[in-house]
C-alpha positions in Angstrom: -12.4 17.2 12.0 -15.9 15.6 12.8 -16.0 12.1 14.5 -18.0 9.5 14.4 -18.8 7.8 17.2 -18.7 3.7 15.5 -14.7 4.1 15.9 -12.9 6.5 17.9 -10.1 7.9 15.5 -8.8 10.3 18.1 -7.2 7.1 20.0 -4.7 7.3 16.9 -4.3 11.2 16.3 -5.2 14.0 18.2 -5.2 17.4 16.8 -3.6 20.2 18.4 -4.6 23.7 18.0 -3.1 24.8 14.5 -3.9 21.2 13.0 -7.3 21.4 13.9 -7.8 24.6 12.6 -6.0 23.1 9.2 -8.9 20.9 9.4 -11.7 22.9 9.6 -10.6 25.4 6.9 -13.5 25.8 4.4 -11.3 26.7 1.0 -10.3 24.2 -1.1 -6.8 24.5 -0.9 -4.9 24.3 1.9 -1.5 25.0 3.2 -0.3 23.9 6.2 3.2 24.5 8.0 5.3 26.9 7.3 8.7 25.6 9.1 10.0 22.4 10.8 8.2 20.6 13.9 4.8 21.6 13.4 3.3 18.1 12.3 2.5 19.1 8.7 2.8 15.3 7.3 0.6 13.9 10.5 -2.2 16.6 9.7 -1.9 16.0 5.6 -2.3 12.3 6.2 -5.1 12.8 8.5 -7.2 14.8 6.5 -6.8 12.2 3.6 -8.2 9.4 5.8 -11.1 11.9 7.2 -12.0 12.8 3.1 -12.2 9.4 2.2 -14.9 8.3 5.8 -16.4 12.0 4.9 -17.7 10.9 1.7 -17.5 6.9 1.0 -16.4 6.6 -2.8 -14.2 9.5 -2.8 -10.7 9.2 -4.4 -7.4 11.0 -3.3 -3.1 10.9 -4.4 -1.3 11.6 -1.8 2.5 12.3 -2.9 6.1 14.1 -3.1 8.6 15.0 -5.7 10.5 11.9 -5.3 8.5 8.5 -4.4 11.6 7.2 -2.0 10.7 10.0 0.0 7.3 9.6 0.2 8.1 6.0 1.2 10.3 7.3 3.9 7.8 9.3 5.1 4.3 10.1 4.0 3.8 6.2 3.6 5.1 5.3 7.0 2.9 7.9 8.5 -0.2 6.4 6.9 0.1 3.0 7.9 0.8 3.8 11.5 -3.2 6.6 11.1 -5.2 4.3 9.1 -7.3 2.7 11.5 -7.4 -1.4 11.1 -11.0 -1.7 11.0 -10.6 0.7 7.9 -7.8 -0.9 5.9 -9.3 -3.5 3.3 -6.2 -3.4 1.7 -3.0 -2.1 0.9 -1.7 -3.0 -2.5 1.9 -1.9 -2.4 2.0 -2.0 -6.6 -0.5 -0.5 -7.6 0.2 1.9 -4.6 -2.9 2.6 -3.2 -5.1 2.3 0.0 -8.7 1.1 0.0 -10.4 2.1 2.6 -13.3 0.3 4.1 -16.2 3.6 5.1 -19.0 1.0 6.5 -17.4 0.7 9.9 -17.9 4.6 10.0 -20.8 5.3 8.7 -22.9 2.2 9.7 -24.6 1.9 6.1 -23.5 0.0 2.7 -21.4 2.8 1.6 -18.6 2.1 -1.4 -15.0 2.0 -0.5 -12.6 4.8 -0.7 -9.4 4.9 -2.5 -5.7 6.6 -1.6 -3.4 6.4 -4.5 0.2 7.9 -4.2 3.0 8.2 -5.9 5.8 10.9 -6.8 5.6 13.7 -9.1 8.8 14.2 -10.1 10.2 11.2 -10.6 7.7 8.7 -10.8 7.0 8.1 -14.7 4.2 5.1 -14.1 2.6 7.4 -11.2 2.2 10.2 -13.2 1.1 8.3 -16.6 -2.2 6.8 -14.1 -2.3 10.2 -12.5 -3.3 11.7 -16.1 -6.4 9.8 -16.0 -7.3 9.7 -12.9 -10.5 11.9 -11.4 -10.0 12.9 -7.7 -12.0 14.4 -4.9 -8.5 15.5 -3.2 -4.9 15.5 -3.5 -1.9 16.0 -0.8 1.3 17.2 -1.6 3.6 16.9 1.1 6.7 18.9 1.0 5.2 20.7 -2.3 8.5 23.1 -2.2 10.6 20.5 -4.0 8.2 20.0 -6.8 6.4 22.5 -9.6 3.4 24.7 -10.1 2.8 22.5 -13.6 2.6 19.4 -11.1 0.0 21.2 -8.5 -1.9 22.6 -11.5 -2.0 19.0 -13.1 -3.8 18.1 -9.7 -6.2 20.6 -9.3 -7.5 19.6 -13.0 -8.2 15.8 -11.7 -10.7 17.5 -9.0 -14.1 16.4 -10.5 -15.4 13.0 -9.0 -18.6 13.8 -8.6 -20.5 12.3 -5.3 -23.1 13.9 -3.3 -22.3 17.1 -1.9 -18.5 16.5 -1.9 -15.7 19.0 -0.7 -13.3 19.1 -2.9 -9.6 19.7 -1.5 -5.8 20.7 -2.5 -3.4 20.0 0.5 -0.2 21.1 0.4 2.6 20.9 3.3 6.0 23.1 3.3 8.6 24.8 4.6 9.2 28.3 3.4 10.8 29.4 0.3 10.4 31.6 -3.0 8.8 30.5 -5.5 5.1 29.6 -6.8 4.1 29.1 -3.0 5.2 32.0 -1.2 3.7 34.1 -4.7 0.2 32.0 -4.8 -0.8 31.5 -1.0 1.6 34.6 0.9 0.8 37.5 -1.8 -1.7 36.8 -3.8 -4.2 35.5 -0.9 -6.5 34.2 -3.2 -10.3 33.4 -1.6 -10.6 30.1 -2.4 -6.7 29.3 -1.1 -5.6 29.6 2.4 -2.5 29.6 4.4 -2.3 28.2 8.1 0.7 28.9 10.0 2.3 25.8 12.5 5.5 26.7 14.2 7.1 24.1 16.8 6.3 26.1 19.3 2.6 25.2 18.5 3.1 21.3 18.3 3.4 20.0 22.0 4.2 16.3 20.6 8.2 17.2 20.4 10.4 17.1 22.3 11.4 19.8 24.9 14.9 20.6 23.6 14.1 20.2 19.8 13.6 23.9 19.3 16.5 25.0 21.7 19.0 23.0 19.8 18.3 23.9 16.3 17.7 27.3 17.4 21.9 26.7 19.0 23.0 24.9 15.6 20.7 26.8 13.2 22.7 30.0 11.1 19.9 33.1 11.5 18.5 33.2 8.3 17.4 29.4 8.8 16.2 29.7 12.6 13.7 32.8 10.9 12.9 30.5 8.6 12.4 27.1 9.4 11.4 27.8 13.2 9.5 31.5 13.3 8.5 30.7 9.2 9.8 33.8 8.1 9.1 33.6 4.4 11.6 36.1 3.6 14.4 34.8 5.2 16.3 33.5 2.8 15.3 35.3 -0.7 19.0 35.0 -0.9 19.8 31.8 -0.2 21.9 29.4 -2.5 20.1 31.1 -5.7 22.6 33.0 -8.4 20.0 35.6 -8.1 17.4 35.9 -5.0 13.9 35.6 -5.8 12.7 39.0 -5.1 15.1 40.4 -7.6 13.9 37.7 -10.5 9.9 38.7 -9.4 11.0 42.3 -9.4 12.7 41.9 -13.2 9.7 39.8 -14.2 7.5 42.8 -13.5 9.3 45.7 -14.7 8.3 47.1 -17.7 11.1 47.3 -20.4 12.1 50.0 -23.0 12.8 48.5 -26.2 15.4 50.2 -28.2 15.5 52.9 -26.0 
C-alpha cells in the first residue's frame, strides 16, 4: 500500500509478501487467504484503514456472519491497526469508526467512516446496511455467510468522490460453495484470488504449522494449510458439492 510520510503506519503493520501483493491488486474484489495462518484478518483490516486515508470521505462495513465473532476478532484487530492520531472516535453503538484523514494528508479533508456489523445475524446492522452507500466492504471469513449477503454489498458500492477505487474484500478458508465457483472457476476479470499459506506469514510461530500438520486428519492439512480447494468436496455434506454442481448442470430428459 502507499505511505505517507506525515505518519508512519508501517510502525503498526508491516506487510509481508502475499499481503502486499493483496494490496496492490487492481480489481475490485479481492480474496485473500485461502487456509489458516496467513494473516487474512490483519491484511482485510489494513486495507480498510488505507481506503478510508486513500480517499478522505470514503465509507466502508467491515463484517462477519455473526457480530460476536466479529467482536472477537475483526474488532479487536482494528483497534490494536488504527493509528491514534487517526481515531476521532469509536462509537461502539452505532458501531462505527471515524477516522480523522487530515493528519495524512496535510489538507482539510472530510473524515472517513468504518461501519460493521454482522450479516447473518445482525437484524439492526443489516436494516442501516440497506441504505447505506459504500466505497468498500470487508467480509472476513465470508465462507460462513451467503452469496445474497456479498451481492447486497456490492449494490452499496456507489459513493461517489474523486477518482475513488472501489473495493470488495473478502477473507476465507476453502470450501464449496459460491466462493470456490465465483473466484476458483469462473476467474472473473474484475475478481481476483490471492493465495497466503502459513508458510508465507513469518509472524507465527515456528511450530504452528508442524503441529497442526501432526494433529490435522489429511483432508484438513490439504486444506487449511496447502489451500487445497478440493480437499474436502466431501466433507460433513449429505452430498459433496461437486456432485450437487454436477446435477445442477446436467441437462434432464423429461418424461423420457
Amino acid at each position: 500500500m502507499p505511505r505517507k510520510p506525515s505518519i508512519d503506519l508501517s510502525k503498526r503493520y508491516k506487510p509481508f509478501a502475499q499481503q502486499q501483493k493483496a494490496h496492490s491488486a487492481v480489481e475490485t474484489f479481492v480474496n485473500y487467504g485461502g487456509a489458516f495462518g496467513g494473516g487474512k484478518t490483519i491484511w482485510g483490516v489494513n486495507e480498510c484503514i488505507q481506503l478510508c486515508l486513500d480517499f478522505p470521505g470514503n465509507r466502508g462495513y467491515a463484517c462477519r456472519n455473526e457480530l460476536p465473532a466479529f467482536r472477537r476478532s475483526v474488532l479487536i484487530e482494528l483497534e490494536k491497526y488504527i493509528h491514534p492520531t487517526l481515531l476521532l472516535q469509536h462509537h461502539q453503538t452505532e458501531n462505527y469508526f471515524k477516522i480523522n484523514t487530515q493528519p495524512y494528508t496535510q489538507k482539510d479533508t472530510p473524515p472517513s467512516f468504518i461501519y460493521y456489523g454482522g450479516l447473518g445475524d445482525d437484524k439492526a446492522g443489516l436494516a442501516r446496511l440497506s441504505s447505506m452507500t459504500l466505497g468498500f466492504f470487508f467480509i472476513d471469513q465470508a465462507e460462513e455467510t451467503t452469496e445474497m449477503h456479498y451481492n447486497m454489498l456490492k449494490g452499496r458500492l456507489r459513493l461517489m468522490l474523486p477518482n475513488i477505487r472501489y473495493k470488495g474484500l473478502i477473507t476465507c478458508n476453502p470450501a464449496p460453495g459460491w466462493i470456490k465457483e465465483l473466484f476458483i472457476e469462473q476467474k472473473r476479470d474484475d475478481h481476483i484470488f490471492i493465495r497466503s499459506l502459513p508458510k508465507d506469514n513469518p509472524y507465527l510461530p515456528p511450530d504452528y504449522e508442524t503441529n497442526l500438520r501432526r494433529d490435522y486428519p489429511t483432508e484438513w492439512v490439504k486444506a487449511m494449510l496447502e489451500g487445497d480447494w478440493n480437499a474436502i468436496e466431501g466433507g460433513n455434506f449429505l452430498f459433496p458439492y461437486a456432485q450437487i454442481r454436477a446435477a445442477v448442470n446436467r441437462e434432464l430428459c423429461i418424461g423420457g
